[in-house]
C-alpha positions, 0 to 999 in steps of 0.5 A, spaced: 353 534 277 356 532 270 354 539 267 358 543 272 364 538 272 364 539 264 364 546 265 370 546 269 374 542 266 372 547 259 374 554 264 381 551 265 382 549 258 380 557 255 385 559 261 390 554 258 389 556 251 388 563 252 395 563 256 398 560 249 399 568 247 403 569 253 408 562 250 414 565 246 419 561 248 422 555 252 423 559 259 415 561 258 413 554 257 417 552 262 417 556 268 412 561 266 419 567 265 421 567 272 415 572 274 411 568 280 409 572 285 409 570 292 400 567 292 402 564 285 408 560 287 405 558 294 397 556 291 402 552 286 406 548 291 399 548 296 395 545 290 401 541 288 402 538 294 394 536 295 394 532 289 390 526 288 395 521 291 396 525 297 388 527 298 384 521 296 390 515 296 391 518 303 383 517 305 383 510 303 388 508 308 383 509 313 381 503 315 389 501 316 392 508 319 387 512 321 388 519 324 396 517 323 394 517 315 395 525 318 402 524 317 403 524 309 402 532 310 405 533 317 411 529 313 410 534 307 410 540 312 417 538 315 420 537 309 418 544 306 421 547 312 427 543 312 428 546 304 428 555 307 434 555 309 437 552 302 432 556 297 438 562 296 442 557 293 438 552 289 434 559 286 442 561 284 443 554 281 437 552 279 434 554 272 428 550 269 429 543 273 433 538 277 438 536 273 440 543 271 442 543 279 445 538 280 449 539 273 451 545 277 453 543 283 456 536 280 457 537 272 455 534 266 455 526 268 451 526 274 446 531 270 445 525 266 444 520 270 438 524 274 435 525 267 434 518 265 432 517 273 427 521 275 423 521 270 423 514 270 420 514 277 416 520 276 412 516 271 409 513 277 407 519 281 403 522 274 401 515 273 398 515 281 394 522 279 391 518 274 389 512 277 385 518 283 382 522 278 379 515 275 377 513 282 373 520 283 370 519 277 367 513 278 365 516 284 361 521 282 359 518 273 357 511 272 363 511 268 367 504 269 375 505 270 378 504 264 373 509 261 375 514 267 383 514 267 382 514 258 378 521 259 381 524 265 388 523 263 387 526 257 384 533 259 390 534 264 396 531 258 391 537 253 391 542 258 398 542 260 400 542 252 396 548 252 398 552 256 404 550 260 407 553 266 402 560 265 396 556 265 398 553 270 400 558 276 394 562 274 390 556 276 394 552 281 391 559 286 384 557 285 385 549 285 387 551 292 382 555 295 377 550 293 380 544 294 381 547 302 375 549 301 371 543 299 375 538 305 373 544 310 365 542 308 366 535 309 369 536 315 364 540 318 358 537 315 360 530 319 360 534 325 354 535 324 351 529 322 355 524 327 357 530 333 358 523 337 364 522 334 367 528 336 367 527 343 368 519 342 373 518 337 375 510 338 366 509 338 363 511 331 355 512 332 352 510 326 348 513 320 342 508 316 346 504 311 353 505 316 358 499 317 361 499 324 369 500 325 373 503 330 379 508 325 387 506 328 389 513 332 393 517 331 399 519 332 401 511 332 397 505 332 398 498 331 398 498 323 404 505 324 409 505 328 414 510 330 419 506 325 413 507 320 413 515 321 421 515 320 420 511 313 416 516 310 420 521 312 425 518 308 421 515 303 415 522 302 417 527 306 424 528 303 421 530 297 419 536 300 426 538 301 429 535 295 423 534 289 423 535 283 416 539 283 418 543 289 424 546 285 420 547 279 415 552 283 422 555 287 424 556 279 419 560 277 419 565 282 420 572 281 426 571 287 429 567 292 425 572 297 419 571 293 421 562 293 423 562 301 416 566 303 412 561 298 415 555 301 414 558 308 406 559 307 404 553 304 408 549 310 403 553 315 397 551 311 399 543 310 399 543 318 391 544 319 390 540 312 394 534 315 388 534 321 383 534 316 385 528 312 387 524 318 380 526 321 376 523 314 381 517 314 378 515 321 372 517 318 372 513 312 372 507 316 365 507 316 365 506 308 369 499 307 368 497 300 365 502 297 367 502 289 371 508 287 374 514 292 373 513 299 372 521 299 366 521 295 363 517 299 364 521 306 361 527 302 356 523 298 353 521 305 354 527 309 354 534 306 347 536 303 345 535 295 346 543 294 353 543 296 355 536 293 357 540 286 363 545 290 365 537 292 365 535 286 370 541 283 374 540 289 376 534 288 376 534 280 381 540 283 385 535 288 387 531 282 388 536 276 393 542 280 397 536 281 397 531 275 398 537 270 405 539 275 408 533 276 407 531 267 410 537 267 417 537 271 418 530 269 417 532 261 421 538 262 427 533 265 426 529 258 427 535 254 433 537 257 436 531 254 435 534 247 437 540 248 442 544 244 447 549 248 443 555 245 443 562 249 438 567 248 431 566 249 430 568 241 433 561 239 429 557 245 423 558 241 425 553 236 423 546 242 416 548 244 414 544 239 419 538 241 417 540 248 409 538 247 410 532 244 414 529 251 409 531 253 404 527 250 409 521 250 410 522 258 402 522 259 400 516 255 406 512 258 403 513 265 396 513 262 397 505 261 401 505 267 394 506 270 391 502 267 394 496 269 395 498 276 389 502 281 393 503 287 394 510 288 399 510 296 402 503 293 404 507 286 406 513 289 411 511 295 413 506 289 415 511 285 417 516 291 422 511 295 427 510 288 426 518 287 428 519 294 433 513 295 436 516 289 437 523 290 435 527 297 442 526 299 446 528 293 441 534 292 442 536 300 449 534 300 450 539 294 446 545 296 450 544 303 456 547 300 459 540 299 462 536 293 464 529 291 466 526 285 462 525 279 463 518 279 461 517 287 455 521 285 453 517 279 454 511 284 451 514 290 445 516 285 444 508 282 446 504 287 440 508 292 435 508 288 436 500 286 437 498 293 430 503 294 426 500 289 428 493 292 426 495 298 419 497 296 419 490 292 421 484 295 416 480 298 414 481 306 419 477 310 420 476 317 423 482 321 424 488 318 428 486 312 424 491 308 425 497 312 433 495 313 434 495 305 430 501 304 434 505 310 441 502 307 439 506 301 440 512 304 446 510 308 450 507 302 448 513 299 451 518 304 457 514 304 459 514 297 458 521 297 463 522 303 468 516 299 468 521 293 468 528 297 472 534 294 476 537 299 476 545 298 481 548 296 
């Protein structure tokens, strides 16, 4: 098993490297020219998407969501489908981040202010892949997690340094296919190990060494209510609709054509996907207790010893396809901040030195970050409440062909994304107090906008 993780891991960087000859400039590094076909943007987004914090963070909610841990990937499906009709006009604003949007759409201010913010909350959504990639080591090595979060990180931050965003479009489509490949053998090597449960979703058989549990059902249960659901629509599902990482897939697509049927195919696959996770979180129940990832031990249990290798580069995949994505959009973001006004692709070669080196810094930050906490969904939805309190609207608002004054959008930014973190923050109290705070940020956030708007002349 080791031998073949290894072995893996040393494929992607010979991929990584070899696609250093294709590395002349910043637009190589960054969006790989602008030349993604329609497979290559749609395997990037699916394998982005499916990242650990959506797979494994997802699965090991089972024993409070159960089948409605589906809901992080229909969420996700909703929130692509609301980008389409917007992707004409982002590929037309946008040229290698966010910030580069959002300076077109507001000017140089709010362009700014989104530099320092998203990165900041981004940090967290890298610092969450590490954390489920630790946890899968764990899993399957006898490593402890301080030792697994030092080695995983440092493969996926030397393999995004490598090889940019060449590297990882060429391997983002095969990440793909192995890690809808190796949930679907899950899927199956339960059915046919507990066929009962089929039948008896709320009355789990047991297997020797199984603990008896009844999973919480989907769509809505005790522990995920309907107010639940319209949360991570706001807080997770918005950022399919205005993220940072959705933007730099749509970026380096060949066209705006290219981008819309990308985006279209990846929302159709997360739909069977969603089912998948929201069965194996029922599943898992089964596992109360188990040390590392949940996943790896629904598959070390249920699927036969020769297929536990393709489990194992499956979900080795689940992690890389998305941390190596996310460091990269954040790093980038950074870099814009020292970037001079230059054109020509001839002087933009001057910062890729610059660029791998934010890189570096960006990744060892979040590793620490990791280090000190190990919850995978906590760590995201954190770091995705303050991004999307912050930014869905603006974003959303600029590419509906509105405009506000730049110090109502800094405003609406800042004050969206504190009122989004304290909601995440504070202590649980009586009431709904939490959610209150976290929706005010949206609605505080729409309204400066509105105070702030341009009539168009």
């Amino acid at each position: 098993m080791t031998i073949v993780l290894v072995l893996y891991m040393v494929a992607l960087m010979a991929i990584a490297v070899r696609s250093t000859r294709n590395i002349k400039s910043i637009p190589d590094f960054f969006v790989a020219r602008k030349g993604a076909s329609t497979l290559a943007v749609a395997g990037s987004l699916v394998a982005t998407i499916l990242g650990g914090s959506a797979i494994i963070g997802a699965i090991d909610t089972g024993s409070k969501m159960g089948g409605a841990a589906a809901w992080f990937m229909l969420s996700g499906a909703i929130g692509l489908l609301a980008l389409l009709p917007l992707t004409q006009r982002a590929y037309a604003l946008g040229r290698y981040s966010l910030p580069d949007l959002i300076e077109n759409m507001y000017g140089k201010g709010p362009r700014l202010v989104a530099s320092f913010v998203i990165p900041l909350a981004w940090i967290g959504i890298v610092a969450a892949q590490i954390i489920a990639s630790a946890k899968l080591l764990q899993s399957f090595t006898s490593l402890n997690y301080n030792a697994a979060a030092l080695i995983s990180a440092a493969i996926f931050i030397l393999y995004t340094i490598a090889g940019g965003q060449y590297s990882i479009l060429r391997t983002d489509f095969l990440q793909a296919l192995l890690i809808i490949a190796g949930l679907a053998t899950i899927v199956v090597c339960t059915f046919c190990n507990t066929p009962d449960l089929v039948v008896h979703s709320s009355a789990f058989n047991t297997a020797p060494g199984f603990a008896l549990n009844t999973a919480p059902a989907f769509p809505f249960n005790a522990n995920f209510a309907p107010l639940d659901l319209l949360l991570l629509l706001l807080t997770y599902g918005t950022t399919f609709t205005a993220g940072p990482d959705m933007f730099s897939r749509i970026f380096c697509a060949r066209d705006a054509k290219t981008a819309r049927k990308a985006i279209f195919a990846a929302a159709l696959v997360l739909i069977p996907v969603a089912a998948t996770i929201g069965y194996l979180a029922a599943f898992g129940v089964r596992f109360e207790g188990v040390p590392g990832a949940r996943i790896t031990s629904i598959a070390q249990n249920v699927v036969p010893a020769p297929l536990l290798p393709l489990i194992a580069l499956s979900l080795l995949s689940v992690v890389l396809s998305s941390a190596d994505t996310t460091l990269l959009s954040s790093s980038v973001i950074i870099c814009g901040l020292f970037r001079k006004k230059e054109s020509g692709e001839q002087n933009e070669s001057k910062p890729l030195f610059k660029a791998r080196l934010v890189i570096l810094v960006n990744g060892c930050i979040a590793t620490l970050l990791a280090l000190h906490f190990t919850d995978i969904i906590g760590t995201l939805l954190l770091a995705l409440a303050v991004y999307a309190g912050a930014f869905t609207v603006p974003v959303l608002w600029g590419l509906a062909g509105m405009r506000s004054k730049p110090i109502f959008v800094n405003l609406a930014i800042i004050a969206g994304g504190l009122l989004a973190l304290a909601g995440k923050l504070i202590p649980a109290t009586t009431g709904h107090t939490k959610d209150a705070i976290l929706i005010a940020a949206f609605v505080v956030n729409a309204l400066l906008l509105t105070c702030g708007k341009i009539k168009k002349t």
